[in-house]
Phi, psi and omega in degrees: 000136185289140182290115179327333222268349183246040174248136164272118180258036177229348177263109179336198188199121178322137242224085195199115186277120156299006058051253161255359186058005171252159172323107184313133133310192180236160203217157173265345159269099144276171172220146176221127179260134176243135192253117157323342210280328176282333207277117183315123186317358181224045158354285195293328195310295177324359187232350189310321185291345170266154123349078172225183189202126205231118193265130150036092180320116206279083197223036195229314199307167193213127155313189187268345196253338165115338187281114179322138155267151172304145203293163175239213053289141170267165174225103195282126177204137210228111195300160142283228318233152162320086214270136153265182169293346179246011140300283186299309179323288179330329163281311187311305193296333183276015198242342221025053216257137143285182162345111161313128170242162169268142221259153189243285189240110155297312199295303195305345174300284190329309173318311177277004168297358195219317188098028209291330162271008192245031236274002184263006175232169192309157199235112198243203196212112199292345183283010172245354181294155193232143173243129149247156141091050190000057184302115190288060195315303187346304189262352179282322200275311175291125257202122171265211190296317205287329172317282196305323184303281183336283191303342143300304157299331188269338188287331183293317189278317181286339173290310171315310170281009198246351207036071155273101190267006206229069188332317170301325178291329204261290208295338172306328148287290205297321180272015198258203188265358187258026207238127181309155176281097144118048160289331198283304166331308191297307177319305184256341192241356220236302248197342208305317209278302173309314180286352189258309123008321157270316171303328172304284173332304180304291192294357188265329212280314197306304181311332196274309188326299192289352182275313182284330188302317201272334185299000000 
């Protein structure tokens, strides 16, 4: 973390996704990190009034090399109407927040405030997340039916373009950091019977495919 004392923190920060190098739209889903160690001691106070959702203090976590990384918070928020990036930098900067980015999917924002699709990282306790700013925690955390339908087809589909002949390749992907929000839920607790079935299928379609090939 850059040491504070050498951020002007009242000067805006160029509007540039690190990323795609191009500009955030505006959006009604941000995400914000806050470190204790830079962040003003009454922090939350400064935020009680947005629509947010504040996660767990993240002080478990580990790079891929095994080394703690510092403690956080993530900060989830979530608009009706359309926030730009220099809205939010402005709450980030009074927060001394790095950078804002805008969120693709709040339930996967959300999901990751515990690591709740993430089951190869600390398991964090969803009863510590803190909400202001009448933040819906209920329905941003729960994948409704329609979720789960959608999110079923595309996993069905990644089996397919992937030829995932092997239920361990598709949960491998489910754990991993690239895996869509409640893919793993599904994988496991939801759906295990169609996909394995499918995945069954795909390899018996694979096996006539290497046979008529040799014939």
């Amino acid at each position: 973390m850059t040491n504070k004392t050498n951020i002007d923190w009242t000067i805006p920060r160029k509007n540039i996704n690190p990323k795609t190098k191009q500009p955030y739209k505006r959006g009604r889903n941000w995400g914000i990190v806050v470190y204790p160690e830079s962040a003003p001691k009454d922090w939350v106070d400064n935020i009680r009034m947005e629509p947010v959702a504040i996660s767990p203090l993240h002080d478990k976590d580990v790079n891929p090399d095994g080394q703690r990384k510092k403690s956080h918070y993530h900060l989830v928020l979530n608009y009706k109407g359309y926030k730009s990036f220099e809205q939010i930098d402005e709450l980030a900067r009074l927060l001394k927040a790095p950078m804002p980015q805008r969120i693709s999917s709040l339930t996967g924002a959300v999901r990751y405030l515990t690591h709740m699709d993430n089951p190869e990282k600390y398991q964090y306790d969803n009863s510590e997340i803190q909400t202001f700013g009448g933040f819906d925690l209920e329905s941003c955390l729960a994948l409704s039916t329609g979720d789960k339908r959608e999110a079923l087809k595309d996993m069905l589909i990644f089996i397919s373009d992937n030829d995932i002949i092997h239920l361990k390749d598709l949960l491998d992907y489910c754990m991993s950091d690239n895996s869509p929000a409640g893919w793993f839920e599904i994988a496991t607790e939801r759906s295990t019977l169609v996909i394995k079935e499918y995945i069954k299928s795909n390899w018996q379609k694979h096996n006539f495919l290497e046979n008529e090939a040799k014939q």
